[in-house]
matplotlib code that plots the C-alpha trace (Angstrom):
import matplotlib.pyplot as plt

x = [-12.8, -15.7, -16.4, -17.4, -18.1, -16.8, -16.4, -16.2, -13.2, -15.4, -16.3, -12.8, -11.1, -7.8, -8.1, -6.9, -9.1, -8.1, -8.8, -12.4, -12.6, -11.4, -14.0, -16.8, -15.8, -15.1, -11.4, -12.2, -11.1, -10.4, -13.6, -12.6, -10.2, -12.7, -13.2, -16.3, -17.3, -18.3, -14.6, -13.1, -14.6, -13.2, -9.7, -9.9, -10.3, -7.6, -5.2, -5.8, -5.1, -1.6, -0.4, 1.1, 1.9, 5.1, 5.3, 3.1, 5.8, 8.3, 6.0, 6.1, 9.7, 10.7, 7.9, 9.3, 12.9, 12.3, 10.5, 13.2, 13.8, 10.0, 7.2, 4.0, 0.8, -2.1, -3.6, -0.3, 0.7, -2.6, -2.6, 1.5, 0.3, -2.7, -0.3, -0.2, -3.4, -5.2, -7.6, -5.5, -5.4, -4.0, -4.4, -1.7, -0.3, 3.6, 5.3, 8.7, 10.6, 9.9, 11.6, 9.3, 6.6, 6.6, 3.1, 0.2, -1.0, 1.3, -0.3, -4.2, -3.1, -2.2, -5.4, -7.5, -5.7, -6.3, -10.0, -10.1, -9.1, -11.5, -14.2, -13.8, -13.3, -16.4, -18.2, -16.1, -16.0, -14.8, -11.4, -9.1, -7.9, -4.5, -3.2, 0.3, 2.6, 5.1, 8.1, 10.1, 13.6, 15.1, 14.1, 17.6, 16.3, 16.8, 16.0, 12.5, 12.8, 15.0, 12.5, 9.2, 7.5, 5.1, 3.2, 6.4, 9.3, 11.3, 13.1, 15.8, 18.8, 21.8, 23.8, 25.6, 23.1, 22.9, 22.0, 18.7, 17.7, 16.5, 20.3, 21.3, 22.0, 21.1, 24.2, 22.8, 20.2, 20.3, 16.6, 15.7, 17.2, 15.0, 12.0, 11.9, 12.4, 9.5, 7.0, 8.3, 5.1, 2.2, -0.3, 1.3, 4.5, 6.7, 5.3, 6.4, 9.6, 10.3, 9.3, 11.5, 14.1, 13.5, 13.1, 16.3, 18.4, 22.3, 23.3, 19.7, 19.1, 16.1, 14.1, 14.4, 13.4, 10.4, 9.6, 9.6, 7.6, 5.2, 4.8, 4.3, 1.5, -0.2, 0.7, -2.5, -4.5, -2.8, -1.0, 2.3, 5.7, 7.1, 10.8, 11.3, 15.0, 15.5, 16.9, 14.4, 11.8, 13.9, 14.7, 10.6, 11.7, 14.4, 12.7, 10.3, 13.9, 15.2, 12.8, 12.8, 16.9, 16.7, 13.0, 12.0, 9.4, 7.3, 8.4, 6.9, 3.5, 2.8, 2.8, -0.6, -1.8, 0.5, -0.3, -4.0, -3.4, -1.1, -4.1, -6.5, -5.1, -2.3, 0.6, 1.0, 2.6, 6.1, 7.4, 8.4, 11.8, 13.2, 14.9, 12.8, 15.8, 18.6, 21.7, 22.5, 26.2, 26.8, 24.8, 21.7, 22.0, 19.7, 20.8, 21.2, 21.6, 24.2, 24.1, 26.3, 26.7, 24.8, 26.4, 25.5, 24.5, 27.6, 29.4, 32.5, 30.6, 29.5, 28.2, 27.8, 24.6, 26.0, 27.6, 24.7, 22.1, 25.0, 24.6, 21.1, 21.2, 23.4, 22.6, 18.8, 18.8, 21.7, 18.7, 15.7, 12.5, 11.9, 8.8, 6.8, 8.4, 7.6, 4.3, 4.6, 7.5, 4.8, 2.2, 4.3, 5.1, 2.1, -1.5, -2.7, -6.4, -6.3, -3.5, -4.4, -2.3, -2.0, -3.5, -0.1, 0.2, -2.8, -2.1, 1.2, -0.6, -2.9, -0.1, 0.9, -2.9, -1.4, 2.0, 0.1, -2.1, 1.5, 2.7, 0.1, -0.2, -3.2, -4.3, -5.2, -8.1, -7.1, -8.2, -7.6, -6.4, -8.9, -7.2, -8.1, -8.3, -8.3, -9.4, -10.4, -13.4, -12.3, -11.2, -14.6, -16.7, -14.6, -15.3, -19.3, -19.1, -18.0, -20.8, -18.6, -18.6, -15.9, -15.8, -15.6, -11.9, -11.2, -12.4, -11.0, -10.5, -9.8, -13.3, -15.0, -13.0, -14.3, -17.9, -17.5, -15.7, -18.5, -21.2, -24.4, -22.6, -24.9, -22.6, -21.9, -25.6, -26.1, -23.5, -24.9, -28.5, -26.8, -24.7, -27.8, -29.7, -26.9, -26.7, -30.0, -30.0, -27.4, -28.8, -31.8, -29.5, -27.7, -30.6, -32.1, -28.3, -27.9, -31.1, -29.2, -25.3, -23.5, -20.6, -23.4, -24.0, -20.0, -19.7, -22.5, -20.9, -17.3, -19.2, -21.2, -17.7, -16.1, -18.7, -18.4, -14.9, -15.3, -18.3, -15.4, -12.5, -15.5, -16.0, -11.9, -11.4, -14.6, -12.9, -9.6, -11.2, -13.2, -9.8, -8.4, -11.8, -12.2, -8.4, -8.8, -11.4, -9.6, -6.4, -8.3, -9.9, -6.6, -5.8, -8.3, -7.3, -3.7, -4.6, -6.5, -3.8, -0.6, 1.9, -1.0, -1.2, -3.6, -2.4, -2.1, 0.9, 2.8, 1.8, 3.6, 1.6, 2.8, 1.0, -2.2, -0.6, 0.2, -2.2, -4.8, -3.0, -4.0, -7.5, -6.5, -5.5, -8.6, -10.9, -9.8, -9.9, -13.5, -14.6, -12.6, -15.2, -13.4, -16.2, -15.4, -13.1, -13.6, -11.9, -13.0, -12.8, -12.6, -13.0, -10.5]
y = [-5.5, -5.5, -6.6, -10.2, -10.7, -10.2, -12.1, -10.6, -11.6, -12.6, -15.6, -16.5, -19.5, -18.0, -14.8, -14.7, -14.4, -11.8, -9.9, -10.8, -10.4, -6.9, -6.0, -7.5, -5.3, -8.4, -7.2, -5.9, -1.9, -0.9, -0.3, 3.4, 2.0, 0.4, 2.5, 4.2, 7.8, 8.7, 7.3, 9.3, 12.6, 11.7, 11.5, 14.9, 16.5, 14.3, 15.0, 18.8, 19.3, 17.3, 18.1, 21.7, 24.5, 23.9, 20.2, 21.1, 23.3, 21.0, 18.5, 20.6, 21.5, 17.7, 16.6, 19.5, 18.3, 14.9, 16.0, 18.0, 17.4, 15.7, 17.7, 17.5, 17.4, 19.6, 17.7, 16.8, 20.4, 21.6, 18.5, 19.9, 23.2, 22.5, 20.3, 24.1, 24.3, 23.2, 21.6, 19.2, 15.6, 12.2, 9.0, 6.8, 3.3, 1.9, -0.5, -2.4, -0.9, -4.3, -4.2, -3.3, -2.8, -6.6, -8.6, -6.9, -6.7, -2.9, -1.1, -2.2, -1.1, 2.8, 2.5, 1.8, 5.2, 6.9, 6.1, 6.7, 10.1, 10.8, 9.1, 11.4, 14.4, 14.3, 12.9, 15.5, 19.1, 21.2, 19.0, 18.0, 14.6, 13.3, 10.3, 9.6, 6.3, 5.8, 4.2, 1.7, 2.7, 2.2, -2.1, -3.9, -7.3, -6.5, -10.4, -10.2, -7.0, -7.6, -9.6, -9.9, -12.3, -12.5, -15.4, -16.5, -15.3, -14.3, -11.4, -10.7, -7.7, -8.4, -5.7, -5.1, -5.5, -5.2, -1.7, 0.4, -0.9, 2.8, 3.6, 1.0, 1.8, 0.1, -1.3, -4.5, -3.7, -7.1, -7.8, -5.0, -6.8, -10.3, -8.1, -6.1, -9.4, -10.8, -7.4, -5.6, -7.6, -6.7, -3.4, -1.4, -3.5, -0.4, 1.5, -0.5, -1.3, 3.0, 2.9, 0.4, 1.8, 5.1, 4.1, 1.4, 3.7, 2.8, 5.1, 5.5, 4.8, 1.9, 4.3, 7.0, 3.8, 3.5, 7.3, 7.4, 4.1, 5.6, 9.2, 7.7, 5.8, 7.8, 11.7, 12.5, 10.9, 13.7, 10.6, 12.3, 10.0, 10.3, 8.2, 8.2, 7.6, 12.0, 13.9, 16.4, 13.8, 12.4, 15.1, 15.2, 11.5, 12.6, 11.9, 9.0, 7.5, 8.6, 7.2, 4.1, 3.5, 4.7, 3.0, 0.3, 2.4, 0.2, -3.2, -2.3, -0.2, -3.2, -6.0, -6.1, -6.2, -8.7, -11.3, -10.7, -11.0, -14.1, -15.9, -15.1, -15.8, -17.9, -15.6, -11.6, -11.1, -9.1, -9.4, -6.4, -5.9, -4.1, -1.7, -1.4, 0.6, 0.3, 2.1, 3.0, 2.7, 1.3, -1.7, -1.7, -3.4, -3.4, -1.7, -3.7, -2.6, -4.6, -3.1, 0.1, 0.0, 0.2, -2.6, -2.3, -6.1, -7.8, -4.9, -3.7, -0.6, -0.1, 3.4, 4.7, 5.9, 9.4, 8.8, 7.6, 10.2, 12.6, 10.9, 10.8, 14.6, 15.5, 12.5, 11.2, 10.3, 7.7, 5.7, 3.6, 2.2, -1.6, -3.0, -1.8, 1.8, 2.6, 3.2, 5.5, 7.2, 7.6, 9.0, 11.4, 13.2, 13.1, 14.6, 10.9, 9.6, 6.1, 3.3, 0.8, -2.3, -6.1, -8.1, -8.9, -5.1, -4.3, -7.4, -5.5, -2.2, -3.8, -4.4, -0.8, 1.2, 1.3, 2.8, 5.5, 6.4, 6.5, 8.7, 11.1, 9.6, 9.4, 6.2, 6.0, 3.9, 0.9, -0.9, -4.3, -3.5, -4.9, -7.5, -8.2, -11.0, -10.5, -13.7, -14.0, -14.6, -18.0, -19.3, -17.9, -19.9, -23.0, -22.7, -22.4, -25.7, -27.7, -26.6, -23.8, -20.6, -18.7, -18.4, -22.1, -21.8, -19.8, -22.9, -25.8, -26.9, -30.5, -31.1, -29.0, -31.3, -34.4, -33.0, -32.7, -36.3, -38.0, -36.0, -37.9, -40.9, -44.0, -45.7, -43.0, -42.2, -45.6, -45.8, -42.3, -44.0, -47.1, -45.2, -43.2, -46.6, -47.4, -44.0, -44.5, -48.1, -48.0, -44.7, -46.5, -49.6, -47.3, -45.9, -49.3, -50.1, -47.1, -48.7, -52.2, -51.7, -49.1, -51.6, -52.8, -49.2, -48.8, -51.9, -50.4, -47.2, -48.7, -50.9, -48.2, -46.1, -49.6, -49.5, -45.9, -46.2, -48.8, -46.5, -43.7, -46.5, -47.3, -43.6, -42.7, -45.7, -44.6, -41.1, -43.3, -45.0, -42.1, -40.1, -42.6, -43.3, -39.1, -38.4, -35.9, -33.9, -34.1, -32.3, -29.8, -28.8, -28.9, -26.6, -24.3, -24.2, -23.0, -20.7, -18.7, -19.5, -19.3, -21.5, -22.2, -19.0, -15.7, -14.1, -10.4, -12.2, -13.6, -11.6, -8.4, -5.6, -5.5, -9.1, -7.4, -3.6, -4.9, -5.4, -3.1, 0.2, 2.9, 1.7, -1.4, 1.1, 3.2, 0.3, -1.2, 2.3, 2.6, -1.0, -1.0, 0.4, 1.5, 0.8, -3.1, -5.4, -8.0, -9.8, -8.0, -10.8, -8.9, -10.6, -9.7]
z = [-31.6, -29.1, -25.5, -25.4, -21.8, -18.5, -15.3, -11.4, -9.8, -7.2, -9.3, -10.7, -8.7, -9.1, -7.6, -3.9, -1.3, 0.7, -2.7, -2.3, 1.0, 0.6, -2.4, -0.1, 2.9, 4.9, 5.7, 8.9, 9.3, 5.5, 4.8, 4.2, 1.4, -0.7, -3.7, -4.0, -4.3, -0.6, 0.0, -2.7, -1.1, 2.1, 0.6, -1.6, 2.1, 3.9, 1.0, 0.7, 4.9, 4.7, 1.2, 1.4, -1.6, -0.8, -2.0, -5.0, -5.5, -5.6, -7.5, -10.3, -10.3, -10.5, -13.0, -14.8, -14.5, -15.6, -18.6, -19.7, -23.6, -24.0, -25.8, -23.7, -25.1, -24.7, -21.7, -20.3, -20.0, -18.4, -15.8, -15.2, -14.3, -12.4, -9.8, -8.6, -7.5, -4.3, -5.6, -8.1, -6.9, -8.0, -8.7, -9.4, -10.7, -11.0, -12.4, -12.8, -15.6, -18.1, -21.1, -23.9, -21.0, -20.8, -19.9, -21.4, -18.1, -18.2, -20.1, -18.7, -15.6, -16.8, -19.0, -15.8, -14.3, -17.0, -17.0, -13.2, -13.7, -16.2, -14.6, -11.0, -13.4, -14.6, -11.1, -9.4, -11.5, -8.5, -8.3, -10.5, -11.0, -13.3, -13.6, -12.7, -13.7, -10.7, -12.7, -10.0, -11.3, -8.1, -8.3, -8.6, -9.9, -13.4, -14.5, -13.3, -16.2, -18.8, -20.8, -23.1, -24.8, -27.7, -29.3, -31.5, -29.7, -26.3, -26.1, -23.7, -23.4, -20.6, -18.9, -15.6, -13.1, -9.4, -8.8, -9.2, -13.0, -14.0, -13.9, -16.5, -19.8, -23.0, -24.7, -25.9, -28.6, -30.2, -29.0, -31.7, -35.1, -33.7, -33.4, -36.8, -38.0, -36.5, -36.8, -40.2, -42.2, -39.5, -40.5, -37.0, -36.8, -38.3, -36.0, -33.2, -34.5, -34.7, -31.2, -29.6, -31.4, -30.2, -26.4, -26.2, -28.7, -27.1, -24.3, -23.1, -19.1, -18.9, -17.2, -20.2, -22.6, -20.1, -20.0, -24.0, -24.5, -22.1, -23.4, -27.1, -26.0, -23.2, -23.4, -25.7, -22.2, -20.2, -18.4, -16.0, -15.6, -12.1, -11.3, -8.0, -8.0, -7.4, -4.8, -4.4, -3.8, -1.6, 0.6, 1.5, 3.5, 5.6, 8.6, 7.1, 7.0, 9.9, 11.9, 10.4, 11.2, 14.4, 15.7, 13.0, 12.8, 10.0, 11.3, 14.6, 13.4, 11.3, 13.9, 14.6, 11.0, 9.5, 12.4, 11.7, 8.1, 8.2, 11.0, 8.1, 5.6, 6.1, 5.0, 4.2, 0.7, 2.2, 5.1, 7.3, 7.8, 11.1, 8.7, 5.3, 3.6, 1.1, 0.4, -3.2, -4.3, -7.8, -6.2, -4.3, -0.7, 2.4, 5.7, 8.5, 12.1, 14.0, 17.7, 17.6, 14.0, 11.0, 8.0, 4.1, 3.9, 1.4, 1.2, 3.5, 4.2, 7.6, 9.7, 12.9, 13.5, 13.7, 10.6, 8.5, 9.8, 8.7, 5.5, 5.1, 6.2, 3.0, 0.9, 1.2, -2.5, -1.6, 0.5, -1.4, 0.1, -0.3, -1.4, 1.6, 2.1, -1.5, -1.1, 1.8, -0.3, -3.0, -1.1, 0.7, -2.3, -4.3, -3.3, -4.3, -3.7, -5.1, -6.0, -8.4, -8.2, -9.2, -6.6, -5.0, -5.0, -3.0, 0.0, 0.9, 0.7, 3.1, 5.8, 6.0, 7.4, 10.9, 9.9, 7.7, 10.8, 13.2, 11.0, 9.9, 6.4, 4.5, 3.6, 0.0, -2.2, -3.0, -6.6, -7.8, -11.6, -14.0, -15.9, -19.8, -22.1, -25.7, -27.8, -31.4, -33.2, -34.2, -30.7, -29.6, -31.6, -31.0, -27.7, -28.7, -30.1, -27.0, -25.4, -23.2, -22.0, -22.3, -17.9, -17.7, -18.9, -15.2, -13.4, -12.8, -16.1, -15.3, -13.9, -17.1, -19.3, -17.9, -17.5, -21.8, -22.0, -19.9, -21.2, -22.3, -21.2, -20.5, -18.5, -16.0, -16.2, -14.9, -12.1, -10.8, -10.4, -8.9, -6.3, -5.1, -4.4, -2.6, -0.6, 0.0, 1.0, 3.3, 4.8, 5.7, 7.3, 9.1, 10.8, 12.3, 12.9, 15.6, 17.7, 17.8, 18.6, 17.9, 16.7, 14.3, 12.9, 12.4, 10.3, 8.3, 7.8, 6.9, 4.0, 2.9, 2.5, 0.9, -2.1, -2.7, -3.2, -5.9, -7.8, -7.4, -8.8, -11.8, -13.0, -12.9, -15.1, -17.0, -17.5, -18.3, -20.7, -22.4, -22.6, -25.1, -26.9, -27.3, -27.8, -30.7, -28.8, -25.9, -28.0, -29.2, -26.2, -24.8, -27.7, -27.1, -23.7, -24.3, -26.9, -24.3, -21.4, -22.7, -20.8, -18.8, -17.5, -17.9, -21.4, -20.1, -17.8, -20.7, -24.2, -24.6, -25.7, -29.2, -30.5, -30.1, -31.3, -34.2, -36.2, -34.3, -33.6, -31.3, -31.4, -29.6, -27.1, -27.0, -27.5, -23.8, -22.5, -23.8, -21.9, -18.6, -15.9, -12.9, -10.6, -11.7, -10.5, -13.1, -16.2, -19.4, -22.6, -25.7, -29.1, -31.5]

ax = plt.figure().add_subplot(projection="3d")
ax.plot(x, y, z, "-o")
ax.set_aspect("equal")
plt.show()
């Protein structure tokens, strides 16, 4: 296993552009968020004059809490104890608890923390830098989670759903049987099939399956697992919260900023609610003000505002951020530098700068996760042979397919030359035409446009025509195609981890560690 290539996600199609915008400094007042070193030393110094011994204190207390029945490792129990210190720092990732971890795309993005952590460890001896996974226990869409897919098979586990998803507990294991089946012949698949069983063992929540998947792969990194979903954390956003159902104070901060975002760019990824809260029952339902009263939307419960400040006063742990509080949640309890999210991740984070500076927050890094693409030998050299490089299957693959189909061909060769005579002739009509009438030089122009169009009708049915002549090259490269995008999509969205685990181990882990460079934001192709 070895790096093949890799392509900057300034030069893939597919990548939004507010993404590039932001990695080229074009996104007008985050320059402070890009991620580079002088950046970094600016947020080791904003971080250390708001994040107080008290909530490292507390930091500790819960990490310890959580971990209660888990052996740490040697680096996990020094990064533990070092949360103590003033000069310990984070940097931090989070993700939906996925069954199984889900996409790939999971465990790249804790590998890229991991090697963040590392990397300003070493640039940075003075501090102290650990990497933290942020597990989103409190998400109560549990069939965007309860899922996975590998190159054979989809895997799927029900259960009563409706409330925070870190609270459910595994009763259908069913999933487990399907994948021994499918993994019990592979050189690691006993390995995996120990470790699912482990994690979704009956009677475990889904965010101690995710806290056990994790520390199996990641404790000997030193890597910390922080669920949200605690009172104690909680308790640290009694007046975050209060604020927010008394003043709205995030829908109104971020005004200015989503409007310039959505001009830009034509939409912002979420939108602001005027209360960016839930309540947390046995279900999981957003709080809605209705004038004097406060209503837990499709429930009967409802609150004065007396009532649920009382509430919030005795009981913060009963209220959970939405997708745009979570982050200010996150950075409230943790002395965090950097985030490193998916790109959908990092355009919501972008919303949020001016209610971080109302509120005295600091504003963290923000990182595009690198994303990976692992692809074997074989598939490599296929694409070789057609003449490709492996970056031509992030274009648009249509037009690279027809560039292969018509290649060499004498016939389009021909109409090219005879469609730049006519270009050229009518170029040269059209300039006399302007001194007669300018009638005369429209009729000249609207003919010129008529025989273009027929040249354009000529090479479709030329393509047409080629596609039927070259329909076994045409399947394979269609083949080729899927193999890399599965379900004509990127394959760390739709491969679980375990197709590549399998038969490489650990060192499949360690061998993306060793190639992601975290001053990159790029798509790394690996050839397996």
């Amino acid at each position: 296993m070895e790096k093949n290539s890799s392509i900057s996600f300034l030069d893939i199609e597919s990548i939004p552009q507010l993404i590039k915008d932001f990695l080229m400094q074009k996104v007008d007042g985050f320059g402070n968020q890009l991620f580079n070193d002088e950046n970094i030393e600016n947020q080791f110094r904003l971080k250390a004059q708001e994040f107080s011994s008290e909530k490292r204190q507390m930091l500790f207390d819960v990490l310890k809490d959580q971990y209660f029945g888990f052996k740490f490792s040697e680096r996990q129990e020094e990064n533990l104890n070092s949360v103590l210190q003033e000069n310990t720092f984070t940097v931090t990732t989070g993700h939906q608890l996925n069954l199984f971890t889900g996409p790939a795309f999971f465990i790249y993005k804790i590998l890229q923390t991991i090697k963040l952590a590392d990397e300003l460890n070493r640039k940075f001896p003075g501090r102290n830098t650990v990497p933290v996974f942020w597990m989103a226990t409190e998400d109560h869409d549990f069939e965007e989670i309860n899922h996975f897919k590998t190159e054979n098979r989809y895997y799927e586990t029900k259960a009563k759903a409706g409330g925070a998803v870190g609270r459910i507990i595994v009763e259908d294991d069913f999933f487990i049987s399907e994948f021994e089946e499918e993994f019990k012949d592979s050189v690691f698949g006993t390995e995996l099939i120990l470790l699912l069983k482990k994690a979704y063992k009956t009677g475990n929540s889904l965010a101690q399956a995710t806290r056990i998947l994790v520390q199996e792969l990641f404790a000997s990194y030193g890597l910390l697992v922080i669920d949200g979903d605690d009172a104690k954390l909680k308790s640290q956003m009694k007046e975050r919260f209060r604020n927010e159902l008394l003043h709205q104070e995030l829908f109104e901060s971020t005004k200015e900023t989503v409007a310039y975002l959505s001009e830009a760019y034509g939409k912002v990824q979420v939108n602001p609610r005027e209360i960016n809260l839930f309540y947390l029952t046995e279900t999981r339902n957003r709080i809605e003000c209705n004038g004097e009263k406060f209503q837990i939307v499709d429930t009967d419960i409802t609150f004065s505002k007396e009532e649920l400040l009382e509430e919030l006063e005795k009981h913060p742990e009963k209220f959970s951020p939405n997708a745009l509080m979570r982050p200010v949640y996150q950075e409230t309890v943790l002395p965090n530098l950097a985030y490193i999210g998916g790109n959908a991740e990092i355009m919501y984070w972008l919303e949020l700068k001016d209610y971080y500076g109302k509120t005295n927050l600091a504003f963290p890094v923000l990182i595009p996760r690198v994303s990976l693409l692992c692809v074997s030998e074989k598939n490599l050299e296929k694409v070789k042979k057609f003449g490709l490089e492996i970056n031509d299957f992030f274009k648009n693959f249509a037009a690279v397919t027809k560039d292969i189909l018509l290649q060499d061909n004498e016939i389009l060769k021909l109409l090219n030359e005879e469609e730049s005579l006519v270009n050229q002739r009518f170029d040269e009509i059209s300039a006399r035409a302007s001194l007669t009438e300018k009638s005369f030089g429209s009729l000249v122009n609207a003919e010129k446009k008529r025989q273009l169009k027929s040249f354009a009708r000529m090479k479709k049915r030329l393509l047409r025509a080629e596609k039927i002549k070259q329909n076994e090259k045409l399947e394979r490269l269609e083949q080729l195609f899927l193999q890399i995008h599965p379900g004509k999509n990127w394959q760390e969205r739709v491969f679980n981890f375990s197709v590549f685990y399998a038969d490489l181990g650990h060192e499949w882990l360690q061998n993306c560690y060793q190639e992601i460079d975290v001053y990159r934001s790029e798509l790394i192709i690996l050839s397996i």
